[in-house]
CHARMM-style PDB file with segment names, atoms N, HN, CA, C and O in Angstrom:
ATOM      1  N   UNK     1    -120.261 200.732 -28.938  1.00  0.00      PROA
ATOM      2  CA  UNK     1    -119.770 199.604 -29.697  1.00  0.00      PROA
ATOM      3  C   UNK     1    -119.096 200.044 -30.989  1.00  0.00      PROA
ATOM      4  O   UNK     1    -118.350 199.355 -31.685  1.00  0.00      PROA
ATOM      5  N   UNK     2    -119.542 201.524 -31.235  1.00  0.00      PROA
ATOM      6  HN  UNK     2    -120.147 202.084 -30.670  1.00  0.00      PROA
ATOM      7  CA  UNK     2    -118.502 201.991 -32.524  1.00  0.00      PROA
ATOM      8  C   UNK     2    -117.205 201.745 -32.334  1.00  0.00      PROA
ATOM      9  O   UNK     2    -116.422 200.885 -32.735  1.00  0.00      PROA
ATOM     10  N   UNK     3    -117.146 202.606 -31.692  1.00  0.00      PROA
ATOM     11  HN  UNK     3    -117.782 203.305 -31.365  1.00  0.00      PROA
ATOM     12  CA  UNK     3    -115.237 202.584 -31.065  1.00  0.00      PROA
ATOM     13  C   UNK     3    -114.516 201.036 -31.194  1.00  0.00      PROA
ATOM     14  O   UNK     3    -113.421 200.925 -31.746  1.00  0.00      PROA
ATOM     15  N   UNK     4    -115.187 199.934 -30.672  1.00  0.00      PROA
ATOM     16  HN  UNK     4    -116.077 200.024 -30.224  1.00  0.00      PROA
ATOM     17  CA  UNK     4    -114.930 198.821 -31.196  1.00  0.00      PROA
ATOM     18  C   UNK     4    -114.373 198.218 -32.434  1.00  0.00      PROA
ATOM     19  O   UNK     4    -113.379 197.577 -32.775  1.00  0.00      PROA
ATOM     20  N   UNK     5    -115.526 198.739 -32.990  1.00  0.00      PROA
ATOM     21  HN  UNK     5    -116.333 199.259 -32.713  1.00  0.00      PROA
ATOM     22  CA  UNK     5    -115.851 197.899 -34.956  1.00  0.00      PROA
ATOM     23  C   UNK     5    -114.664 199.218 -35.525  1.00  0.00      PROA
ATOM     24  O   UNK     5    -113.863 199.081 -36.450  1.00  0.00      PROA
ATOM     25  N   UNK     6    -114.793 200.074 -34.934  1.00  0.00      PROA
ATOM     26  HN  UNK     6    -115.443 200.185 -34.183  1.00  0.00      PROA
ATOM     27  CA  UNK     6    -113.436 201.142 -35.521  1.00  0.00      PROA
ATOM     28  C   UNK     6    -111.816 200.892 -35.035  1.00  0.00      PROA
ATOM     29  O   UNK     6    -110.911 201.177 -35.818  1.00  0.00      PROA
ATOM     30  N   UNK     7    -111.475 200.244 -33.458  1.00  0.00      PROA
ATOM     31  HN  UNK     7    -112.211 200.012 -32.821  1.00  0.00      PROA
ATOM     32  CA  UNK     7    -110.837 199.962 -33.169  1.00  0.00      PROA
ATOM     33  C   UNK     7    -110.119 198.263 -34.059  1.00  0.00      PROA
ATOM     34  O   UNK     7    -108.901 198.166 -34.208  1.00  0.00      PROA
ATOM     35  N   UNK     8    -110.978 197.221 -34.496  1.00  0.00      PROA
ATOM     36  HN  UNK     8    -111.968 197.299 -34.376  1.00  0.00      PROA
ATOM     37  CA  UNK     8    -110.987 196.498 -35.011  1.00  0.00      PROA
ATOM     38  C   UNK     8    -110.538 196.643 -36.788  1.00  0.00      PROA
ATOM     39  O   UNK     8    -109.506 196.284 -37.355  1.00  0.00      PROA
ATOM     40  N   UNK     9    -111.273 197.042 -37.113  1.00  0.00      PROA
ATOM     41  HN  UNK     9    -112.112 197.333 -36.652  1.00  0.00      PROA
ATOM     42  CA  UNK     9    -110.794 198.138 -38.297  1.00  0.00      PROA
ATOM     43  C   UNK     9    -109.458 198.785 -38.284  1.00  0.00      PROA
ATOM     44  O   UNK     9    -108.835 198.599 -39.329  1.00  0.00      PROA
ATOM     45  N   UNK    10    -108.952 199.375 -37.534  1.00  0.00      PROA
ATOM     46  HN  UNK    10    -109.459 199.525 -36.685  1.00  0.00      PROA
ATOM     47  CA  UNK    10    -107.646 199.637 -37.249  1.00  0.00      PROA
ATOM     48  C   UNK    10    -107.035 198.864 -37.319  1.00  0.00      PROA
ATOM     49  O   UNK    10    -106.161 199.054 -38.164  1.00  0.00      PROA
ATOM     50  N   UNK    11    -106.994 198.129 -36.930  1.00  0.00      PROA
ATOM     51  HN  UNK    11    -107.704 197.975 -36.244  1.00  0.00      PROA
ATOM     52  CA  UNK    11    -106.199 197.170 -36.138  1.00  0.00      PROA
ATOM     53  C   UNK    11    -105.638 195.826 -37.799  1.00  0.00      PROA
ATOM     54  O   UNK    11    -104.599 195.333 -38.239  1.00  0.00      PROA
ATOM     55  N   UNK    12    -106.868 195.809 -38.067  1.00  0.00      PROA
ATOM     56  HN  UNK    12    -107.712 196.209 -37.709  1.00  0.00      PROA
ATOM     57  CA  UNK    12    -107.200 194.626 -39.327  1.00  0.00      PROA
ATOM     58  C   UNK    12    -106.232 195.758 -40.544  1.00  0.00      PROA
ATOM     59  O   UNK    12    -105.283 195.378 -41.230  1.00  0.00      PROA
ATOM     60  N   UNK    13    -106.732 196.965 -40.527  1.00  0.00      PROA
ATOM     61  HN  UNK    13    -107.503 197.274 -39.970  1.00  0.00      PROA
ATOM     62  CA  UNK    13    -106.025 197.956 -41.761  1.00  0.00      PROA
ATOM     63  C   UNK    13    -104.596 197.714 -41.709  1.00  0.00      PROA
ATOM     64  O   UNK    13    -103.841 197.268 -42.574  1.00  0.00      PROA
ATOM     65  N   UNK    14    -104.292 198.241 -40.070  1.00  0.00      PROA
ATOM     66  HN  UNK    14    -104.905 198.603 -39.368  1.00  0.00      PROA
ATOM     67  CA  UNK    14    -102.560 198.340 -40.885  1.00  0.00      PROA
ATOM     68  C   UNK    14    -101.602 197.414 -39.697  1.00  0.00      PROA
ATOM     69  O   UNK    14    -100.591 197.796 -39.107  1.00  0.00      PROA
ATOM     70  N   UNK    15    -102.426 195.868 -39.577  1.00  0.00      PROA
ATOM     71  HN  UNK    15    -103.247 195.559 -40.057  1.00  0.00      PROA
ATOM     72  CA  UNK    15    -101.396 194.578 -39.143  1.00  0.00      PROA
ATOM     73  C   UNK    15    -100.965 194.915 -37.933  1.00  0.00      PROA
ATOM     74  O   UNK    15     -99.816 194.725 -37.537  1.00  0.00      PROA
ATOM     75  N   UNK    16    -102.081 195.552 -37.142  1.00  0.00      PROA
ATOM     76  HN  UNK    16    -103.015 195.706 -37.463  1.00  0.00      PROA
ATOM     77  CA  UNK    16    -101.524 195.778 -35.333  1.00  0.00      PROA
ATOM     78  C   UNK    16    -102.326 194.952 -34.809  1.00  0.00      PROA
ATOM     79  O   UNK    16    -103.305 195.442 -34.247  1.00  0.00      PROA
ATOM     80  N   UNK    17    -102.164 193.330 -34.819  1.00  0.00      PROA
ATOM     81  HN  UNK    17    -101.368 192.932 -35.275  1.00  0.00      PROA
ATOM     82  CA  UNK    17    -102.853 192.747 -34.479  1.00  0.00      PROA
ATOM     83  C   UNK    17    -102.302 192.402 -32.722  1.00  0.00      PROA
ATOM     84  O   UNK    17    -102.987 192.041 -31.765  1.00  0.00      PROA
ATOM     85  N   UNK    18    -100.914 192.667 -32.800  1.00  0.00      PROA
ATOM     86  HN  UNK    18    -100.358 192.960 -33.578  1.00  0.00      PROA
ATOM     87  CA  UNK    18    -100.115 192.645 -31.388  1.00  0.00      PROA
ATOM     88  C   UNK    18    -101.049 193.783 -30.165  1.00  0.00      PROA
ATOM     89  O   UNK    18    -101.094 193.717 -28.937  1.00  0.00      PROA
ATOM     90  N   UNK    19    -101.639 194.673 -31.030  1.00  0.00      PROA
ATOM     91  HN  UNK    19    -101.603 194.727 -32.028  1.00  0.00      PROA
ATOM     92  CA  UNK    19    -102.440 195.783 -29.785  1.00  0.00      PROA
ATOM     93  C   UNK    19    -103.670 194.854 -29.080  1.00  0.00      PROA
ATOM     94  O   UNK    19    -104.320 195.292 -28.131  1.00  0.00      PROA
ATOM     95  N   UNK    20    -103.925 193.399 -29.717  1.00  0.00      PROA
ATOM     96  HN  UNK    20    -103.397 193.043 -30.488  1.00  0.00      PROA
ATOM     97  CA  UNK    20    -105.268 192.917 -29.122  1.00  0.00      PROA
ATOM     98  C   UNK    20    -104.545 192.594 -27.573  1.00  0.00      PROA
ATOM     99  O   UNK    20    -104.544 193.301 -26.565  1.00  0.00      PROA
ATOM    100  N   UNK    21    -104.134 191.681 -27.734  1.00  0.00      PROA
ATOM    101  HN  UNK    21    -104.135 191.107 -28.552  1.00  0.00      PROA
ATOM    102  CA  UNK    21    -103.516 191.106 -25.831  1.00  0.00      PROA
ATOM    103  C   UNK    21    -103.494 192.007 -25.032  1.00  0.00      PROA
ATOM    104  O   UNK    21    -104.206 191.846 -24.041  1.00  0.00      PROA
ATOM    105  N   UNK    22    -102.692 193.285 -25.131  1.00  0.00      PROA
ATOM    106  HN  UNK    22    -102.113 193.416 -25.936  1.00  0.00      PROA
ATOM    107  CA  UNK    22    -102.256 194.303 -24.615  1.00  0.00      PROA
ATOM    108  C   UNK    22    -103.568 194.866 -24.148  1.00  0.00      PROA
ATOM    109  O   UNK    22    -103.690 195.221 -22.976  1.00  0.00      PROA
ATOM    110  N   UNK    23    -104.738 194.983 -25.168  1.00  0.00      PROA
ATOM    111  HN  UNK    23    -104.639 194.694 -26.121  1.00  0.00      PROA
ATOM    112  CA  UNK    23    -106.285 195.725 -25.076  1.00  0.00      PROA
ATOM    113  C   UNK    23    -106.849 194.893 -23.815  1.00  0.00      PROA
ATOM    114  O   UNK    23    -107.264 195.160 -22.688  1.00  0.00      PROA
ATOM    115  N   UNK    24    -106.667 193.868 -24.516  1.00  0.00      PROA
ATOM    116  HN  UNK    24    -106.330 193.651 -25.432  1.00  0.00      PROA
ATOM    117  CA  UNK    24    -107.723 192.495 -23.627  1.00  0.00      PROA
ATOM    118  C   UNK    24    -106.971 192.811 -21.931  1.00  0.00      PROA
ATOM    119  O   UNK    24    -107.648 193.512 -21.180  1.00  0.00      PROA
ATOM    120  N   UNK    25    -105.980 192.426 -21.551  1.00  0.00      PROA
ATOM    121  HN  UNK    25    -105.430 191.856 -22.162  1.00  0.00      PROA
ATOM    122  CA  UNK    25    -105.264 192.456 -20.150  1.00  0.00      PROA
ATOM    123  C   UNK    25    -105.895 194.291 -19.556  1.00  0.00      PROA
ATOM    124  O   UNK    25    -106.621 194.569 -18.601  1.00  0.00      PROA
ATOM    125  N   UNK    26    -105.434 194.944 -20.287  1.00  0.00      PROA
ATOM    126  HN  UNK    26    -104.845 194.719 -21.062  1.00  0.00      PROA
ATOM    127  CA  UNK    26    -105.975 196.494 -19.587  1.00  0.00      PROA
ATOM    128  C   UNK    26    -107.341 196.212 -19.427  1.00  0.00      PROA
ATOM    129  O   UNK    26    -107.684 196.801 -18.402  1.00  0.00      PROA
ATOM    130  N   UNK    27    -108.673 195.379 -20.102  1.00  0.00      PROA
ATOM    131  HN  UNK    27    -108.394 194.901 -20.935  1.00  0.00      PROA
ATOM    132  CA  UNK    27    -109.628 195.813 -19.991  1.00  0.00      PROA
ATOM    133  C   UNK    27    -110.048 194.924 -18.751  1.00  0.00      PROA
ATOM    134  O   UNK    27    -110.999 195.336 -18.086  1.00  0.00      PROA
ATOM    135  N   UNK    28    -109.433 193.745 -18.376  1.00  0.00      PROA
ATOM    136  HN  UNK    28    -108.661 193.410 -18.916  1.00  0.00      PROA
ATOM    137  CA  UNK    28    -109.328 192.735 -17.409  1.00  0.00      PROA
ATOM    138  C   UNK    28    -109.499 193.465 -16.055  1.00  0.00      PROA
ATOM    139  O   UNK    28    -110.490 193.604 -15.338  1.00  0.00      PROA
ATOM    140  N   UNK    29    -108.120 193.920 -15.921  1.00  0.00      PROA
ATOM    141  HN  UNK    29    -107.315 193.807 -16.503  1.00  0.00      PROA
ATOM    142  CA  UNK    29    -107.780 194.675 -14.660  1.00  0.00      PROA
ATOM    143  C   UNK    29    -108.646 195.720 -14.643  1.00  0.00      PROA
ATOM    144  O   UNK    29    -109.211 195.875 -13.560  1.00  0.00      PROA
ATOM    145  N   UNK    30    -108.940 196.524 -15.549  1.00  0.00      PROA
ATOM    146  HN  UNK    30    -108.482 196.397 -16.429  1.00  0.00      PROA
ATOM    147  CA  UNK    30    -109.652 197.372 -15.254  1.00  0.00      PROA
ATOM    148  C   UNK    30    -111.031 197.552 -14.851  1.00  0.00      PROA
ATOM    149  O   UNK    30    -111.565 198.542 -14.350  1.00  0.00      PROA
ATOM    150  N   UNK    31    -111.597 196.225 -15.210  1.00  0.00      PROA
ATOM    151  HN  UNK    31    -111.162 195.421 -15.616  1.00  0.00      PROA
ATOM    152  CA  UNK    31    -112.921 195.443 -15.033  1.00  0.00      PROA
ATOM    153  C   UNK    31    -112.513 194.791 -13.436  1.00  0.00      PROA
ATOM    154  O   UNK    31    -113.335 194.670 -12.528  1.00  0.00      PROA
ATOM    155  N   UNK    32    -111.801 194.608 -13.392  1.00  0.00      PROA
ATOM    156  HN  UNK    32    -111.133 194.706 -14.130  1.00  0.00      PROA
ATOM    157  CA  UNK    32    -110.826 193.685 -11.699  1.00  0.00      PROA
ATOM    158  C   UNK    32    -111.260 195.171 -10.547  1.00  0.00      PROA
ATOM    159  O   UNK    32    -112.093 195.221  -9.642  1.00  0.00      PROA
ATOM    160  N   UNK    33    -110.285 196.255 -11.074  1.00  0.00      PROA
ATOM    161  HN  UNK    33    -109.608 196.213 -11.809  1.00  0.00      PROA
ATOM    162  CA  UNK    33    -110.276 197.176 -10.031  1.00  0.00      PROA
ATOM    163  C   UNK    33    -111.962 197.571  -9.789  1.00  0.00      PROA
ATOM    164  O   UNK    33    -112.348 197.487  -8.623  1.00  0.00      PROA
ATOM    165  N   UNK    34    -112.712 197.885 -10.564  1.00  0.00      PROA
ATOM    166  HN  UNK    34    -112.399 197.953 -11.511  1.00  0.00      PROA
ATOM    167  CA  UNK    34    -113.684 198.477 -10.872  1.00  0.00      PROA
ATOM    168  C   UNK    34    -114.912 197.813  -9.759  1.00  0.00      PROA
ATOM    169  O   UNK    34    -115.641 198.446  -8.995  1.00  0.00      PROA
ATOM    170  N   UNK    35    -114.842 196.418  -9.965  1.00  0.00      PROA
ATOM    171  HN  UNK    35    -114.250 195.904 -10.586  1.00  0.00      PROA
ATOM    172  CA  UNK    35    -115.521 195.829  -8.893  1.00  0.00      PROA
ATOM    173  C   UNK    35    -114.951 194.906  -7.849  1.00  0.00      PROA
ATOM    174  O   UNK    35    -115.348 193.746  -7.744  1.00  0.00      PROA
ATOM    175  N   UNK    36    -114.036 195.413  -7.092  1.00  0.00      PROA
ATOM    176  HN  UNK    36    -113.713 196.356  -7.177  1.00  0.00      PROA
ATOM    177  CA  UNK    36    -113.222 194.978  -6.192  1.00  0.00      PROA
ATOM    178  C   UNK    36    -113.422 196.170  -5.518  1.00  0.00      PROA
ATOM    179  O   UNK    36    -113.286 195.959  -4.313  1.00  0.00      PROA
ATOM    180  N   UNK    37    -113.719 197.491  -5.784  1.00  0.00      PROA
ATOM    181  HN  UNK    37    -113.829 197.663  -6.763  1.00  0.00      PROA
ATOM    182  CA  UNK    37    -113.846 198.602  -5.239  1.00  0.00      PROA
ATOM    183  C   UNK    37    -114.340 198.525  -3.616  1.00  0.00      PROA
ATOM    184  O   UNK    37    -115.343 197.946  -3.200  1.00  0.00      PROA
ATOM    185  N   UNK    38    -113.743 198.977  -3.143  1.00  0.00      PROA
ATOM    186  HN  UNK    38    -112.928 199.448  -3.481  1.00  0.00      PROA
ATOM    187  CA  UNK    38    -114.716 198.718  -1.527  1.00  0.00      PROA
ATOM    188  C   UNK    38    -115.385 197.922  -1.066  1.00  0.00      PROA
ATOM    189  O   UNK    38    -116.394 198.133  -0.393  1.00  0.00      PROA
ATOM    190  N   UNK    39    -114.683 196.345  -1.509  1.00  0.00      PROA
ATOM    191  HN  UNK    39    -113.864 196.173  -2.055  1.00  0.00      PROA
ATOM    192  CA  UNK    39    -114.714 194.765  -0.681  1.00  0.00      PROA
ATOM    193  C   UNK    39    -113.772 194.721  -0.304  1.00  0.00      PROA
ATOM    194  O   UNK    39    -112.882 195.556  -0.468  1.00  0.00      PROA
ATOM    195  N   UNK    40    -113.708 193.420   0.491  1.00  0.00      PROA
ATOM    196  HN  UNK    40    -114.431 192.741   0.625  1.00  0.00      PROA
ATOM    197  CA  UNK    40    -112.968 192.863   1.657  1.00  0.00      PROA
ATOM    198  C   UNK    40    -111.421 192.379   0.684  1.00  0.00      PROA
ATOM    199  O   UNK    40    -110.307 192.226   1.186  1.00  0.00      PROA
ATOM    200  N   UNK    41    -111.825 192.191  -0.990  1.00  0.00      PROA
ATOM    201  HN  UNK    41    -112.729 192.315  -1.398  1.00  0.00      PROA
ATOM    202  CA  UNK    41    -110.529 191.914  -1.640  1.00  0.00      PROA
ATOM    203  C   UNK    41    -110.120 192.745  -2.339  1.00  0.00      PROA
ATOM    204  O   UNK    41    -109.499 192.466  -3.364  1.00  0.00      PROA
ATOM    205  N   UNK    42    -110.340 193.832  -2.000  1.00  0.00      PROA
ATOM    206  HN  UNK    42    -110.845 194.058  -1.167  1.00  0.00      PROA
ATOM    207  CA  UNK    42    -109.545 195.055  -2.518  1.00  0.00      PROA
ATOM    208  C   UNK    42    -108.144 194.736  -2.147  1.00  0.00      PROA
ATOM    209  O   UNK    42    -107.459 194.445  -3.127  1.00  0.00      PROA
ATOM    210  N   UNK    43    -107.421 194.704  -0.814  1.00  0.00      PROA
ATOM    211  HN  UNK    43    -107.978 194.940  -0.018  1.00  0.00      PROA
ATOM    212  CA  UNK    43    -106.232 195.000  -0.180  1.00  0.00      PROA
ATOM    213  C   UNK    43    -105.658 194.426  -1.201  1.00  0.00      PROA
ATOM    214  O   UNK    43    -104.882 195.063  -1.913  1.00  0.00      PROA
ATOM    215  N   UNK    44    -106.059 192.661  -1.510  1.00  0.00      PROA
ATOM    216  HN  UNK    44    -106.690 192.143  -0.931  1.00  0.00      PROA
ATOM    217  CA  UNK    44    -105.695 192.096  -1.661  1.00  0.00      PROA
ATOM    218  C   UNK    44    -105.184 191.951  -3.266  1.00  0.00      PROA
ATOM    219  O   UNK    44    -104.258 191.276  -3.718  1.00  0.00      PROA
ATOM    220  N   UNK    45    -106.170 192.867  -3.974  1.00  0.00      PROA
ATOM    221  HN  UNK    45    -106.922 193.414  -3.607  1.00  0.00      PROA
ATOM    222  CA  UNK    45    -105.824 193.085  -5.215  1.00  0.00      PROA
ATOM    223  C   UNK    45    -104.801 194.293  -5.790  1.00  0.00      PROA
ATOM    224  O   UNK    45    -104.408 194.343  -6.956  1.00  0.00      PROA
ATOM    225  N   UNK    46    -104.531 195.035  -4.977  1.00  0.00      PROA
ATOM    226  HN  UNK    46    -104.851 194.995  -4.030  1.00  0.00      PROA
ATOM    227  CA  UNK    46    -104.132 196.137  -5.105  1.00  0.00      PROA
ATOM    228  C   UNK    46    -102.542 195.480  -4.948  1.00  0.00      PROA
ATOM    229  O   UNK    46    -101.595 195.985  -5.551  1.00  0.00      PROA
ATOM    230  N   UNK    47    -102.391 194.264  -4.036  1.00  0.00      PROA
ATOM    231  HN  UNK    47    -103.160 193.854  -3.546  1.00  0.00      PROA
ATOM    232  CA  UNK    47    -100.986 193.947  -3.702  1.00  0.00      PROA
ATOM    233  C   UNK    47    -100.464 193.540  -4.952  1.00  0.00      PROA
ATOM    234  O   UNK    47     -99.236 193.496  -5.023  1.00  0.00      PROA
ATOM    235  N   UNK    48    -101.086 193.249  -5.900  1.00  0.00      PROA
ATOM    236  HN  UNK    48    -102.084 193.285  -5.842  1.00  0.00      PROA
ATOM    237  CA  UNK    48    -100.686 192.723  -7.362  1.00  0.00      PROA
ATOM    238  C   UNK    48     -99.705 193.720  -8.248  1.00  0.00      PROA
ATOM    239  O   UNK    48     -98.831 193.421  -9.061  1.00  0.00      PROA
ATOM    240  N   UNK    49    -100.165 195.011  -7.795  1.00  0.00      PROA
ATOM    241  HN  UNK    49    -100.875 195.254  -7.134  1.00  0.00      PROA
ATOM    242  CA  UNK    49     -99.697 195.675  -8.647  1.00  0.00      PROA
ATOM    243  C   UNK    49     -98.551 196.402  -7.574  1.00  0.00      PROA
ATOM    244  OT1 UNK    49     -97.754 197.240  -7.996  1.00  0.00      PROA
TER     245      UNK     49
END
């Protein structure tokens, strides 16, 4: 949870508040692929990209 409150901190320091959306969507999909892993909706997720 450091990396967080440090990432946040960053972010608040020098007005990269545009990196949140960008963070949030990667952590989505990446949370998507992660447990879609070897179910029946894998195929189906993979066609997305």
């Amino acid at each position: 949870m450091s990396f967080i409150a440090e990432l946040w901190a960053f972010m608040r320091a020098r007005k990269k508040f545009w990196l949140l959306p960008i963070l949030v969507v990667m952590a989505i999909f990446g949370v998507l692929i992660v447990l879609t892993k070897g179910t029946a909706v894998a195929p189906f997720i993979y066609t997305l990209f």
